[in-house]
C-alpha positions as CSV (number, residue, x, y, z in Angstrom):
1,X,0.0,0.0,0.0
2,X,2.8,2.4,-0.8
3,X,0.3,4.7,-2.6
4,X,-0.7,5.4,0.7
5,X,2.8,6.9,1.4
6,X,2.4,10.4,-0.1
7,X,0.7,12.0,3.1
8,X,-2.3,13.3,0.6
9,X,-5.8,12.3,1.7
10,X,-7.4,9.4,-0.3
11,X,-10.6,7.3,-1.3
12,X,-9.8,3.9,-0.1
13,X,-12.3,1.1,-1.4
14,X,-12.4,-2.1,-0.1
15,X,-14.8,-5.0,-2.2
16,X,-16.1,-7.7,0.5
17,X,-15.0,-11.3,0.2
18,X,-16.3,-13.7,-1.4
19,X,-19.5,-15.6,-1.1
20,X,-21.1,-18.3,-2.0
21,X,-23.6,-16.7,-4.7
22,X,-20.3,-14.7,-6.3
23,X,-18.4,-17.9,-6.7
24,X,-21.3,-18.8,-8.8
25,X,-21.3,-15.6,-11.1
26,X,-24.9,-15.0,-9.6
27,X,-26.2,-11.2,-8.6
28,X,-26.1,-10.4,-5.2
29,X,-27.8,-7.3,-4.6
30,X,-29.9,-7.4,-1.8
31,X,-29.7,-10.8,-0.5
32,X,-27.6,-11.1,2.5
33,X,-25.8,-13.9,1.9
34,X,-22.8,-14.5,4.1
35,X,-18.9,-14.7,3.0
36,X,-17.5,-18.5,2.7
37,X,-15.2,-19.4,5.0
38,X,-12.5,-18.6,2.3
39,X,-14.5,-14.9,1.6
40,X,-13.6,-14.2,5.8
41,X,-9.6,-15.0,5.2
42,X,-9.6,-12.7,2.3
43,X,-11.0,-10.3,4.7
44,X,-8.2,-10.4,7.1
45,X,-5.7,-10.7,4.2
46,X,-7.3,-7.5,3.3
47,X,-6.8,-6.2,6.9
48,X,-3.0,-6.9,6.7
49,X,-3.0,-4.8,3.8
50,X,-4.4,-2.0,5.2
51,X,-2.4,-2.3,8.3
52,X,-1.0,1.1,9.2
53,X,-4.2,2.6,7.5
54,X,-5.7,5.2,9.9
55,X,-8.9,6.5,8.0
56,X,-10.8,9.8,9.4
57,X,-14.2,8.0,8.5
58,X,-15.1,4.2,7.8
59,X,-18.4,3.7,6.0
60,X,-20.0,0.0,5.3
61,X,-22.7,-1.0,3.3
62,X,-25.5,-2.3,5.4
63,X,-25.4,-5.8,4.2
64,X,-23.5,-8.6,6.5
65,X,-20.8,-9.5,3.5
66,X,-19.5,-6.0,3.9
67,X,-20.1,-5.3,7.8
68,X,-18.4,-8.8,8.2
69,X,-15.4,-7.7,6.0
70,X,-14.7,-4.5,7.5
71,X,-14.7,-6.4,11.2
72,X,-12.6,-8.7,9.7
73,X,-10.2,-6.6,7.6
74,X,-9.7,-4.5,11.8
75,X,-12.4,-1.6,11.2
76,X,-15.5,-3.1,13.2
77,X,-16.6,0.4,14.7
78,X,-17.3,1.5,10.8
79,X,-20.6,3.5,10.1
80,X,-23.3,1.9,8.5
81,X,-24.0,3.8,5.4
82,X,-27.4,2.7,3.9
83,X,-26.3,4.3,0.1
84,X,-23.7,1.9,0.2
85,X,-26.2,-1.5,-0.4
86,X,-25.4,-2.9,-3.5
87,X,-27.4,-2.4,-6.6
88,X,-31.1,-3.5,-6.1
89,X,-30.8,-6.1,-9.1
90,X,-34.6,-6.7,-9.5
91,X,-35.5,-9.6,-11.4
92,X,-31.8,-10.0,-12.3
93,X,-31.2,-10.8,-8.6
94,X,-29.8,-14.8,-8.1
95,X,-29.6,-14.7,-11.8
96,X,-26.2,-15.1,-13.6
97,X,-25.4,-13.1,-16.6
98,X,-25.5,-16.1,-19.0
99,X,-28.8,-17.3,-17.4
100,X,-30.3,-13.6,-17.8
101,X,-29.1,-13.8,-21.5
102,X,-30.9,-17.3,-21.8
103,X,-33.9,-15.6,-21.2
104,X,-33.2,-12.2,-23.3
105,X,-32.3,-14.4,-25.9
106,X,-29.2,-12.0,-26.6
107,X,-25.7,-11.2,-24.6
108,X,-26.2,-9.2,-21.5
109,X,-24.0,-6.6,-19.8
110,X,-25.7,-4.9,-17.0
111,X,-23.8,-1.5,-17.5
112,X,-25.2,-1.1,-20.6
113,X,-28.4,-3.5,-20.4
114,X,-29.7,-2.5,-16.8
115,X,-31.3,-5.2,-14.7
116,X,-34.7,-4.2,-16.2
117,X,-34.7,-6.8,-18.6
118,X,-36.7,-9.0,-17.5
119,X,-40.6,-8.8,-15.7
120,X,-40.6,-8.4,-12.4
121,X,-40.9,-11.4,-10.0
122,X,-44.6,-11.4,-8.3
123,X,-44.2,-9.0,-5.2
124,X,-40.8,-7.9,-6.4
125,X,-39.4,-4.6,-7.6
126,X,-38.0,-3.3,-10.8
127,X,-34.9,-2.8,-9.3
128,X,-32.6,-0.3,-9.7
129,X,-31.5,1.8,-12.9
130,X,-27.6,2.6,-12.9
131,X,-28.7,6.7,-12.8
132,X,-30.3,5.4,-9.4
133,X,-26.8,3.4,-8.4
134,X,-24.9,6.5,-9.5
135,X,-27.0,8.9,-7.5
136,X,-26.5,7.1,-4.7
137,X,-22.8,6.7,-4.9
138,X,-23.0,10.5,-5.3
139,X,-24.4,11.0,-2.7
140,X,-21.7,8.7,-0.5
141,X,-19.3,11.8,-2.3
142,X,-21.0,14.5,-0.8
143,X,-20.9,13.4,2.4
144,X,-16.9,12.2,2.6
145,X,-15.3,15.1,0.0
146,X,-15.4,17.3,3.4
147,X,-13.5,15.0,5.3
148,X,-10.8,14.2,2.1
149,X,-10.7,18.6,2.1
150,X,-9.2,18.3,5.6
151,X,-6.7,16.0,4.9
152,X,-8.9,13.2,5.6
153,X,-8.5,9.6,4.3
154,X,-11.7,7.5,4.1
155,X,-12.2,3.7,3.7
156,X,-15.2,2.5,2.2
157,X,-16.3,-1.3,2.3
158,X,-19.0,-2.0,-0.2
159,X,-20.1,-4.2,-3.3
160,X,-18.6,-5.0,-6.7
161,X,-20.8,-2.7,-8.4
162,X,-21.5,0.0,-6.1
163,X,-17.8,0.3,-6.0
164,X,-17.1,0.5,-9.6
165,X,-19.9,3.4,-10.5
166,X,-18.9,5.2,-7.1
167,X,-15.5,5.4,-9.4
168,X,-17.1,6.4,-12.2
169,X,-18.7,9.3,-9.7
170,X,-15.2,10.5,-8.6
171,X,-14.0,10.1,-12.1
172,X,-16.9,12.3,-13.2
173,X,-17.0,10.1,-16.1
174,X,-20.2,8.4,-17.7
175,X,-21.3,5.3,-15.3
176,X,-21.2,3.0,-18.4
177,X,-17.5,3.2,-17.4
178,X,-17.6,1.2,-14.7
179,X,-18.0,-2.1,-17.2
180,X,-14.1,-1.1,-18.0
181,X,-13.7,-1.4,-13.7
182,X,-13.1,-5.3,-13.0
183,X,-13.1,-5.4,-9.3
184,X,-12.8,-8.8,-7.5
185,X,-13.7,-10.0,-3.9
186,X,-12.2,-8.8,-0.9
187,X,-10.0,-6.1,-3.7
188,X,-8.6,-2.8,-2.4
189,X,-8.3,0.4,-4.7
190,X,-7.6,3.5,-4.1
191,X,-8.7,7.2,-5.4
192,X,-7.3,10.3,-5.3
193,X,-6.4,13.2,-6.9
194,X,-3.1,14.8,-8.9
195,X,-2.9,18.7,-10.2
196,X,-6.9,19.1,-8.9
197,X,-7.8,16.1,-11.0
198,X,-9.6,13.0,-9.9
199,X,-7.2,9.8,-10.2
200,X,-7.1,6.1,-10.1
201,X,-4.6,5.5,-8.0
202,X,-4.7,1.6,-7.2
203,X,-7.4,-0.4,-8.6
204,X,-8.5,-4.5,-7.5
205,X,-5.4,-5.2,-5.8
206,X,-6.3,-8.8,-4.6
207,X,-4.3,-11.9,-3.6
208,X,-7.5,-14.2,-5.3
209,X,-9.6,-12.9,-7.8
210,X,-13.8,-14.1,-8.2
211,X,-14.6,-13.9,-12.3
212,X,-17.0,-11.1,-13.1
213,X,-20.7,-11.8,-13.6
């Protein structure tokens, strides 16, 4: 983590570990589905990582996988931030991407497809569209770009997607982008900023990767 190093304040993103449903390429928005027992070790390897790491602010999504990571990774005290739940996938939720296509009959990429694809399941939502992901995610910005003013550094533990169009937020690029972001479990990237600019400093530094849906 010698990007760390410079004494400048930074974004710090941290990608819970894995779990059963992301071994198996399915969407895990809201289901709260616990990490495997590998997913909790990643964790603490993450922890390691970040050892030295004293962020102003720690905010967690409000689902277990990422409340479990951050307790595991050494930041158990961190503020439950409800922006920070994962995409609400809809009826693409439990779905894999090749299953959703299955039923499309045509390739699917949720950046550019949406998870509005398919009906909704009785009782169930629409779920979310990416403009409502990337609102939220701007939203997280708001409320942190004080603290990274004064000097602040602030972790974030979150979700595969979230994570990627919060990017594309602090990019200020289109949220389309964030299909370019791979971003595996338990993965730790960093943002910041170089002559006023936004920057990528680190991105999905992992020691085990989970494939993309």
């Amino acid at each position: 983590m010698s990007v760390l190093d410079d004494g400048g304040p930074h974004l710090v993103l941290l990608r819970h570990g894995d779990t059963a449903w992301a071994l198996a390429g399915r969407h895990t928005g809201r289901t709260d589905v616990p990490l495997t027992p590998d997913g909790e070790e990643q964790a603490r390897a993450a922890g390691r990582r970040l050892a030295g790491l004293s962020p102003a602010v720690v905010l967690v999504s409000p689902l277990a996988r990422a409340r479990r990571t951050a307790e595991l990774a050494g930041f158990g005290s961190a503020t439950v931030d409800d922006d920070l739940a994962e995409w609400d996938y809809g009826p693409v939720e439990g779905r894999t991407s090749a299953e959703v296509a299955e039923a499309t009959g045509h390739p699917y990429e949720i950046f550019r497809d949406g998870v509005r694809v398919l009906p909704p399941a009785p009782g169930g939502t629409p779920g979310e569209t990416l403009a409502d992901v990337r609102a939220r995610a701007e939203s997280v910005l708001g409320r942190v770009r004080p603290v990274l003013a004064d000097g602040g550094t602030v972790l974030v533990v979150a979700h595969g997607h979230l994570l990627r169009v919060l990017a594309t937020a602090w990019l200020a690029v289109d949220p389309t982008f964030g299909a370019h972001l791979e971003l595996g479990c338990a993965a730790i990237s960093v943002l910041g900023t170089s002559h006023d600019l936004p920057t990528v400093e680190l991105w999905n530094l992992a020691e085990h990767r989970t494939a993309a849906r």
